[in-house]
ZAMARGU-4260 file (C-alpha; in steps of 0.2 Angstrom, whole numbers, plus 5000, padded with zeros to 4 digits):
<rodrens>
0) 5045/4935/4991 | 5034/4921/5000 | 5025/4913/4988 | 5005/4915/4989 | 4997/4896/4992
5) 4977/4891/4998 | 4979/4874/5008 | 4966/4865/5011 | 4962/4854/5025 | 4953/4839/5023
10) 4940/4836/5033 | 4942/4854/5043 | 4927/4865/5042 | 4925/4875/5028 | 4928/4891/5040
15) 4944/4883/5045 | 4950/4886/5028 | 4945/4900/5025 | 4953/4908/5040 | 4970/4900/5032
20) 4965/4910/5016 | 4964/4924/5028 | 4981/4922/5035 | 4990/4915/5019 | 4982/4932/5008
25) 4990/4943/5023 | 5008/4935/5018 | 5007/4941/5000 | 5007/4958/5002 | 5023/4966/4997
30) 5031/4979/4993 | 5030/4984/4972 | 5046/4984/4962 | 5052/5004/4958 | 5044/5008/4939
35) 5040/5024/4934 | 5022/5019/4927 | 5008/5015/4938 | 5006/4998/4931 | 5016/4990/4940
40) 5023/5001/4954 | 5004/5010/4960 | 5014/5024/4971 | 5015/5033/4954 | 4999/5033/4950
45) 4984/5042/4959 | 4964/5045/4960 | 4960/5060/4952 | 4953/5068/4965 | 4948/5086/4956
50) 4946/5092/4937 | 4961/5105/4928 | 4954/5123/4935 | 4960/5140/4926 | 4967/5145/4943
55) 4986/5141/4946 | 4986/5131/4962 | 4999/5136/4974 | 5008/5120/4981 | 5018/5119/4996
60) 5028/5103/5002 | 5016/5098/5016 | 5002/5100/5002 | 5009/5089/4992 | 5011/5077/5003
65) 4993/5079/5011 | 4987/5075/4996 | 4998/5061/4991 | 4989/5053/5006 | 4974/5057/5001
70) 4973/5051/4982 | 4990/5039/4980 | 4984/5025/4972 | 4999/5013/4981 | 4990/5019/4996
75) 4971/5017/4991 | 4977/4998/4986 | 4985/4995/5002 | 4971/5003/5013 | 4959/4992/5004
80) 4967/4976/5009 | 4969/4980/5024 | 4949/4983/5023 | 4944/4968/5014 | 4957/4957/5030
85) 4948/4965/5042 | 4929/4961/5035 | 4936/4943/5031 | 4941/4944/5051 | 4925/4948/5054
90) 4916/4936/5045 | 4928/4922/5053 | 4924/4929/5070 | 4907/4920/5067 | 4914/4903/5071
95) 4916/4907/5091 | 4898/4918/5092 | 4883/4909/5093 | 4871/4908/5078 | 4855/4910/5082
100) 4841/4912/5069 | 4820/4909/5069 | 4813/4904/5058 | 4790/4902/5053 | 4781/4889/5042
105) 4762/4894/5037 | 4758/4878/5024 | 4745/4869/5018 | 4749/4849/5016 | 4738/4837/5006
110) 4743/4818/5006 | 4737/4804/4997 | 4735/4789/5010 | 4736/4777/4996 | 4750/4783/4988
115) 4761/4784/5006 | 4758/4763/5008 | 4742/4762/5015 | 4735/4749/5004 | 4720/4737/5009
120) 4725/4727/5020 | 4734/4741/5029 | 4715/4749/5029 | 4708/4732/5034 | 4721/4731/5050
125) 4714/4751/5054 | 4698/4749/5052 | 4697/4738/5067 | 4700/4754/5077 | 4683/4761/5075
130) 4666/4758/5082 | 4658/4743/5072 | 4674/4740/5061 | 4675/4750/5047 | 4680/4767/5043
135) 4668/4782/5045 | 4656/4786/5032 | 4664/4798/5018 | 4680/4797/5025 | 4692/4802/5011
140) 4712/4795/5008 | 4717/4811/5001 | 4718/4823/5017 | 4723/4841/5018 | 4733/4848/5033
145) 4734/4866/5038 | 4751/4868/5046 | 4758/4883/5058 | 4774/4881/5062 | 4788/4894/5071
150) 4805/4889/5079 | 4819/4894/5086 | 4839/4887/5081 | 4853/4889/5090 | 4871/4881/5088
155) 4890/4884/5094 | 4905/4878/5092 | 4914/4874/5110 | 4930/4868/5107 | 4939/4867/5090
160) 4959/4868/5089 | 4960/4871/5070 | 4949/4885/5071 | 4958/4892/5087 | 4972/4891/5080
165) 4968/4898/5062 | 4959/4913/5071 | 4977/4920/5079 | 4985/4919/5061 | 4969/4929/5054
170) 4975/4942/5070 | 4992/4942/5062 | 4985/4944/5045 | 4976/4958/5050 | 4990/4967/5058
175) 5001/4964/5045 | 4990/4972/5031 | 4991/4988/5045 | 5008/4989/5046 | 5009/4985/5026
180) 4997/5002/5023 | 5007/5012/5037 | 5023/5008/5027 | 5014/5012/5011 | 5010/5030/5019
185) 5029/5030/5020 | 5034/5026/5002 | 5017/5037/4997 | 5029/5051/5007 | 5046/5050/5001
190) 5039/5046/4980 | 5028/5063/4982 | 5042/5073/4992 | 5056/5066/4980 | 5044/5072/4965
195) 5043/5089/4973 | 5061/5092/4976 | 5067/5086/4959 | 5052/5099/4952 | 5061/5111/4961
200) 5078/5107/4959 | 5070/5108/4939 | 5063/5125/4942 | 5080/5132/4949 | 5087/5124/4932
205) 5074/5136/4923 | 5081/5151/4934 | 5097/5150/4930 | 5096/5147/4912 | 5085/5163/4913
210) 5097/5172/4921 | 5111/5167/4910 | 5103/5168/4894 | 5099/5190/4902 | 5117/5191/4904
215) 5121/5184/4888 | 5110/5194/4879 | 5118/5210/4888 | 5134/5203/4881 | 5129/5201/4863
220) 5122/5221/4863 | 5136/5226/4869 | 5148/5215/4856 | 5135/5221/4843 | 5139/5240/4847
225) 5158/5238/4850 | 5156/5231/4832 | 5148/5245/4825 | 5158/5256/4833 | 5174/5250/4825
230) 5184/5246/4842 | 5176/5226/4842 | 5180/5211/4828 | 5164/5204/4821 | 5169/5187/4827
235) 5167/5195/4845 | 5149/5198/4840 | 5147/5179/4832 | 5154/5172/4849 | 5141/5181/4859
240) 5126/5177/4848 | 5131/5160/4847 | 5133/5160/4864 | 5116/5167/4868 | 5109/5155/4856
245) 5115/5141/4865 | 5109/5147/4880 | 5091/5149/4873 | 5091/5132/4870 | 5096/5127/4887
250) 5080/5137/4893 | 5070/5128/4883 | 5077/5111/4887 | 5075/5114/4906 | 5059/5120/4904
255) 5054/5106/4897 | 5061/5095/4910 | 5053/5106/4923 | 5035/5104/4916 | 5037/5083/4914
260) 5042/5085/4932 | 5028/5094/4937 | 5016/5081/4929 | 5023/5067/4938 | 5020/5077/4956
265) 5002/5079/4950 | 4999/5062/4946 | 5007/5057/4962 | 4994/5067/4972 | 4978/5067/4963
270) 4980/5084/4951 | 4974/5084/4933 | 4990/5084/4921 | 4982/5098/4914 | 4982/5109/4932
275) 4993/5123/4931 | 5005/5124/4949 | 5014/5135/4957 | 5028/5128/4969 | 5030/5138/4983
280) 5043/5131/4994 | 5063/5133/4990 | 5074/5120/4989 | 5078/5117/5008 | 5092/5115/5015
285) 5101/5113/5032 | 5113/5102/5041 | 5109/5085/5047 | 5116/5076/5064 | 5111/5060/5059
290) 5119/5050/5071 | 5130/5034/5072 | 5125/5017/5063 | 5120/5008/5078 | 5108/5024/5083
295) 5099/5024/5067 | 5097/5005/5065 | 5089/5006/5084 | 5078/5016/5079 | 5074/5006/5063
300) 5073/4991/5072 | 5058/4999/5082 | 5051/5010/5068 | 5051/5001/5053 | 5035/4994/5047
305) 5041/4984/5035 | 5050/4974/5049 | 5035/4972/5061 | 5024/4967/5043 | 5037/4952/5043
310) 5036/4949/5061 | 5017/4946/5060 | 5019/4933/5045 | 5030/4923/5056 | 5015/4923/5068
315) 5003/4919/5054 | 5015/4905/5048 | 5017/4899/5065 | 4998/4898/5069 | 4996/4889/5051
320) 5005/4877/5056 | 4998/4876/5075 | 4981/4871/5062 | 4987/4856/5057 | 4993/4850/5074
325) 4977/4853/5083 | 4970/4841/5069 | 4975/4828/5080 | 4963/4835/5094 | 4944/4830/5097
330) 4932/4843/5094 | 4915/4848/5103 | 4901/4856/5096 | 4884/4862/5103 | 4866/4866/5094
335) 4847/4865/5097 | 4831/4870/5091 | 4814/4875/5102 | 4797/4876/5090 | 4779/4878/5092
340) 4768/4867/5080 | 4750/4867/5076 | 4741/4856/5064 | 4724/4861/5059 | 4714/4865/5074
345) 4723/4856/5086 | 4731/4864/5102 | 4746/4872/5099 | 4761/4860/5107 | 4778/4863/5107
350) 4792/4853/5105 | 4813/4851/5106 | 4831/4844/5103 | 4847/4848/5111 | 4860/4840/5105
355) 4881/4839/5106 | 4892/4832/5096 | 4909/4827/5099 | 4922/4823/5084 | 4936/4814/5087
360) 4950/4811/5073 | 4957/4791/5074 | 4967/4792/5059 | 4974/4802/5046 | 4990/4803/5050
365) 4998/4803/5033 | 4989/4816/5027 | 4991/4826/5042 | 5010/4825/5044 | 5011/4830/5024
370) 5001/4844/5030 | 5011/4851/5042 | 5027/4846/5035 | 5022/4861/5020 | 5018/4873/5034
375) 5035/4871/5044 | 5044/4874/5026 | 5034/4891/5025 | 5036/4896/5042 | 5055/4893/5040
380) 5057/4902/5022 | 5047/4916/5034 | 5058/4916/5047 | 5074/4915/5035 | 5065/4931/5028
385) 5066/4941/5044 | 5083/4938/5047 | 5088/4943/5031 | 5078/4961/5033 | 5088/4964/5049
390) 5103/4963/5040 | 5096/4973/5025 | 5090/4985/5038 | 5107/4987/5045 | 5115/4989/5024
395) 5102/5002/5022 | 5104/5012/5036 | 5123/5011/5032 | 5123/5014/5015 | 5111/5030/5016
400) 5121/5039/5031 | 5137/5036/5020 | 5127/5045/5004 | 5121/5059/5017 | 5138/5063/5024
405) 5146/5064/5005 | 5131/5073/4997 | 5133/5086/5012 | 5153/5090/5009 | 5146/5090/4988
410) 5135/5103/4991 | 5149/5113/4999 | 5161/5110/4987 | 5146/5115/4972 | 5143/5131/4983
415) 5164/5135/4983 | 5162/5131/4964 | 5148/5144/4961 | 5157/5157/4972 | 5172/5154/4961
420) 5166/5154/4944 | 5155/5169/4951 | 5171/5178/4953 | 5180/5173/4936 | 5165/5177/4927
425) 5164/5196/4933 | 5184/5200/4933 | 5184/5193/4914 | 5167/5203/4913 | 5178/5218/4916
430) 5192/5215/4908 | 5181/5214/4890 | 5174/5228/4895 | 5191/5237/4897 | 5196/5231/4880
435) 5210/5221/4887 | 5203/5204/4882 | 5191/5197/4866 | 5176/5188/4871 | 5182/5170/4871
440) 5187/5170/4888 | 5170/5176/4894 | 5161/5165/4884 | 5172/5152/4893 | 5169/5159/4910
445) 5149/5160/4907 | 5150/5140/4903 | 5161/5138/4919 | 5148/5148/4930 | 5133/5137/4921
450) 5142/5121/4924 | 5145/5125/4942 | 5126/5130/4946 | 5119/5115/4938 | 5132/5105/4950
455) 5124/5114/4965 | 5107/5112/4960 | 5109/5094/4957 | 5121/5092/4974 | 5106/5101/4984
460) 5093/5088/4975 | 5105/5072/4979 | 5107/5078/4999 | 5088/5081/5002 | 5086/5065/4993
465) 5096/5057/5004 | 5092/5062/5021 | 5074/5058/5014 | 5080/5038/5012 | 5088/5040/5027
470) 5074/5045/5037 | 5064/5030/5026 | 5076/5017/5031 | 5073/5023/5050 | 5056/5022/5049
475) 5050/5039/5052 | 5049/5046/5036 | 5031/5051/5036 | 5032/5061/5057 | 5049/5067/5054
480) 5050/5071/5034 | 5050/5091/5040 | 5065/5088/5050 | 5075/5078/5042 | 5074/5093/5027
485) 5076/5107/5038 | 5058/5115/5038
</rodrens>
């Protein structure tokens, strides 16, 4: 992670620095560390966007994830700084604009001629000026001035390296906060769409402890009436009700599991924990070309936002360093006034300056080679930074098609499982029935049949759940999410 730092430039104008904030506080956005709490990973966390209704609401996948970008707090945070870069863009925009501003005096002004230096000799000396040598009769030392005053300003900057320079980083910071909110849409993508699928992976859990605990109840009356009808042991009966016991618990264990699911999808999209919801999409499934290494990692190359994020730090670390070169340049500077002015009754007159200013740096070279000395070390722990993501871009992409191809031959062995433990189940159903066996072997055969469905639920989860990473490390989770599940 690149470390956030403020540098300061001495003797650059203050706007200087605070386009380097500008580019710097566009470097330290990252990515959160996974936690299941929205402390400190926001993507689990949401605004609430409406209050718990009576109604069940009726959620379908693409809902979900509507929503999640509509309420994800990870989102919200990173659309915000990408907000608050673009008005601090804006603001440093000012520095090649022309400011202009008017401004109007209305005043009164009494001085005390005495008290300003004009002592007696300085009165003798005037008083030479007048008709007969002295001063007019009842003429006063304390005047009173009525003042009317109205001008115009007008200053712009004409050449400045630093703050040319500075302005192409603030560019990169900016784009870099877009493509930090475009890869937070992504990750705002695959948390909500993974919360949906384990809900529903949880849900099918629910069905088929359901549908077990109906079968084993069917057994237990009919070990119950074989008992009573003398033609059954009473440990047959105990077997099954134990059996069905069990299997009572494991309802309510996976029930459990599926409303703590449910929660988490609502707080991932802005639902009150409290909102009843009704899932409405099966668990999907469908084969996946996914394509060879060098394929996918093209695509990622072009695709992932994360990558380009890092591209545009390099630019900002590059133009903070550019900053502290063009230190070394002259700079040219441009401003103005025009005002009117009218003193008690006099005639109004107006008056003017125009004025440039050229500043030329002659030495401060020790301070300015530590200075750029610290921006090359960045720009290089940058730059080491990108070249590591292409190679963690190229493990990812790897690593997710190799879970994609083994999840997909475990879900066809889970659904071979189920067909077999299916099978097993009803001839040792029969043969119970026929009275050639006890119950043990069914109970046995029921446990089997459990254990194999719970592997294909969890086998189905784990491949969606791949192709989903897949499609995140190619960049193109949130266009082609639908595809990649088979929708």
């Amino acid at each position: 992670m690149l470390v956030k730092s403020f540098i300061f430039l001495r003797g650059a104008a203050p706007s200087v620095f605070a386009l380097l904030t500008l580019a710097v506080a566009g470097s330290a956005l990252q990515a959160q560390a996974p936690n299941p709490t929205s402390v400190s990973n926001p993507f689990y966390g949401s605004v609430m966007a409406h209050a718990a209704s009576s109604e069940t609401v009726k959620l379908s996948l693409d809902d979900a994830v509507r929503m999640g970008l509509e309420n994800n707090l990870g989102l919200k945070e990173a659309e915000n700084d990408e907000k608050s870069l673009q008005g601090q863009k804006n603001q440093a925009l000012q520095n090649f604009l022309p400011t202009i501003m008017l401004t109007g005096d209305l005043g009164v002004h009494q001085q005390n001629l005495a008290a300003m230096g004009f002592g007696p000799g300085v009165i003798k000396e005037f008083a030479k000026m007048f008709p007969g040598g002295k001063f007019p009769a009842g003429m006063s030392f304390i005047t009173r001035d009525d003042l009317t005053d109205g001008k115009i300003q007008y200053s712009q900057m004409l050449f400045s390296g630093p703050v040319i320079a500075a302005w192409k980083g603030a560019i990169a910071a900016e784009r870099a906060a877009h493509y930090n909110k475009t890869s937070a849409r992504g990750e705002v993508v695959q948390q909500v769409a993974s919360a949906y699928l384990h809900a529903l992976a949880a849900s099918s859990e629910v069905d088929n402890a359901l549908a077990l605990e109906a079968a084993d109840r069917v057994a237990l009356d009919q070990a119950h009436a074989a008992h009573e009808a003398g033609t059954a042991a009473n440990l047959d009966e105990l077997r099954a009700r134990v059996q069905m016991l069990a299997q009572q618990q494991a309802v309510i264990s996976a029930q459990n599991a599926l409303e703590k699911d449910q929660i988490l999808l609502k707080r991932e999209i802005g639902l009150d924990a409290g909102q009843q919801i009704a899932l409405t999409d099966p668990a999907p499934y469908s084969e996946l070309a996914a394509g060879t290494p060098d394929e996918v990692r093209a695509v990622a190359y072009q695709n992932r936002q994360d990558y380009r994020k890092l591209q545009n730090q390099e630019i900002e670390m590059r133009s903070i360093h550019a900053v502290y070169r063009a230190e070394r340049l002259p700079s040219l500077s441009f401003g103005g006034y025009y005002a009117v002015s009218k003193v008690n009754d006099s005639i109004t007159h107006g008056n003017f300056a125009a004025q440039g200013n050229l500043s030329v740096p002659l030495f401060r070279e020790a301070s300015l080679r530590g200075q750029t000395d610290t921006a090359k070390a960045q720009l290089a722990e940058v730059s080491y930074q990108l070249a590591d993501l292409r190679s963690q871009i190229d493990y990812q992409v790897r690593v997710a098609l190799l879970d994609v191809n083994a999840s997909a031959q475990l879900v066809s062995v889970a659904r071979s499982n189920v067909d077999l433990a299916t099978r097993a189940l009803g001839d040792e159903t029969e043969r119970v029935n026929a009275g050639v066996d006890d119950n043990l072997p069914l109970v046995d055969a029921q446990a089997s049949l459990a254990s194999a469905q719970t592997n294909l639920v969890e086998s189905l989860y784990q491949y969606n759940l791949s192709k989903l990473v897949l499609a995140r490390a190619s960049g193109i989770l949130e266009a082609q999410y639908r595809v990649y599940l088979g929708r």
